[in-house]
N, C-alpha and C positions, 0 to 999 in steps of 0.2 A: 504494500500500500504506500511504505512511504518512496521507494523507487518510483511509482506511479504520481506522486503528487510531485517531485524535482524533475522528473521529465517534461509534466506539463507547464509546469514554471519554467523549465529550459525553452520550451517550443513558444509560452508564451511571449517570453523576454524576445528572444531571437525573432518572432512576429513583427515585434514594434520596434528594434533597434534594425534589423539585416536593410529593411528599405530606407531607414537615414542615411548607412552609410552606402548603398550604392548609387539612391543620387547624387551622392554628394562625390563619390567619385566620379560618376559620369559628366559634374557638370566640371569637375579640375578639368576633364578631357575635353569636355567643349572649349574651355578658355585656352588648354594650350592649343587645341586647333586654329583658335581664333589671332592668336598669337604669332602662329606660324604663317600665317594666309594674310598678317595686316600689311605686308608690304603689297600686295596685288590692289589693297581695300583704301583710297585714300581720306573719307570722312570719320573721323573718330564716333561723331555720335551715331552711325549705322551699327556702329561694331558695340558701340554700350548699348543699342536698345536689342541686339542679336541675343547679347550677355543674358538682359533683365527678362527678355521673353522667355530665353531658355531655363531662368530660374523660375520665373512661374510656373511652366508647363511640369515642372520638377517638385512643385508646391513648395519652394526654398523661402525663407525669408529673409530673402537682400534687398534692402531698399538702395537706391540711388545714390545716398550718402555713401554706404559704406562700397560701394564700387567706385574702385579709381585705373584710371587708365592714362600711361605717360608714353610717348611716343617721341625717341630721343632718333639724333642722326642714326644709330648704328642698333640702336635694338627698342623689340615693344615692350613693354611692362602692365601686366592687368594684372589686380588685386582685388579679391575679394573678403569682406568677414562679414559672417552671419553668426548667428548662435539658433539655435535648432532645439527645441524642448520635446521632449519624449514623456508621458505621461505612462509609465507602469501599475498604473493602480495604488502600489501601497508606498508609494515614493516618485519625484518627478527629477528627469536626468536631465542635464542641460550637454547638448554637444557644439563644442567652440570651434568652428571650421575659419580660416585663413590659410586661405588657396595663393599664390603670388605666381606666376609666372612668367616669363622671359624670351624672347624669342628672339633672333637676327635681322634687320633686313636690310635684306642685299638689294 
């Protein structure tokens, strides 16, 4: 019985933490995408509303504040922070995501 109630507690936990963190690595992998492609792309505010829509459609909560995006001669820089609250029932988790990536362009 009690093998039977920590598995369900395992399957439960892992319910509601496994989908935080895979969108939140899918959306690091949109941004270095978008990183890598910003020399082809040359208006910066196309490429932050690319970001914010792809955090919605991900149900993310980054507001516009905390996305910054700097575009130097020789490389692009997008940063993002969010924080991400997971409610478990008998306790609530906070996950602190700050993504920064870097790119070239030639």
């Amino acid at each position: 019985m009690i093998s039977l109630a920590i598995l369900g507690i395992g399957i439960f936990v892992g319910v509601k933490i496994i989908p935080v963190r895979v969108n939140a690595y899918e959306f690091r992998d949109f941004i270095q995408e978008e990183c890598r492609f910003a020399a082809t792309r040359n208006r910066d505010e196309e490429i932050m509303k690319r970001v914010l829509a792809k955090a919605q459609d991900l149900r993310l909560p980054l507001q516009k504040k905390n996305l910054h995006m700097e575009r130097t001669m020789h490389e692009m820089i997008i940063s993002a922070k969010y924080e991400q609250e997971v409610d478990l029932k008998f306790t609530k988790y906070v996950f602190k995501f700050d993504h920064e990536e870097r790119a070239p362009l030639f």
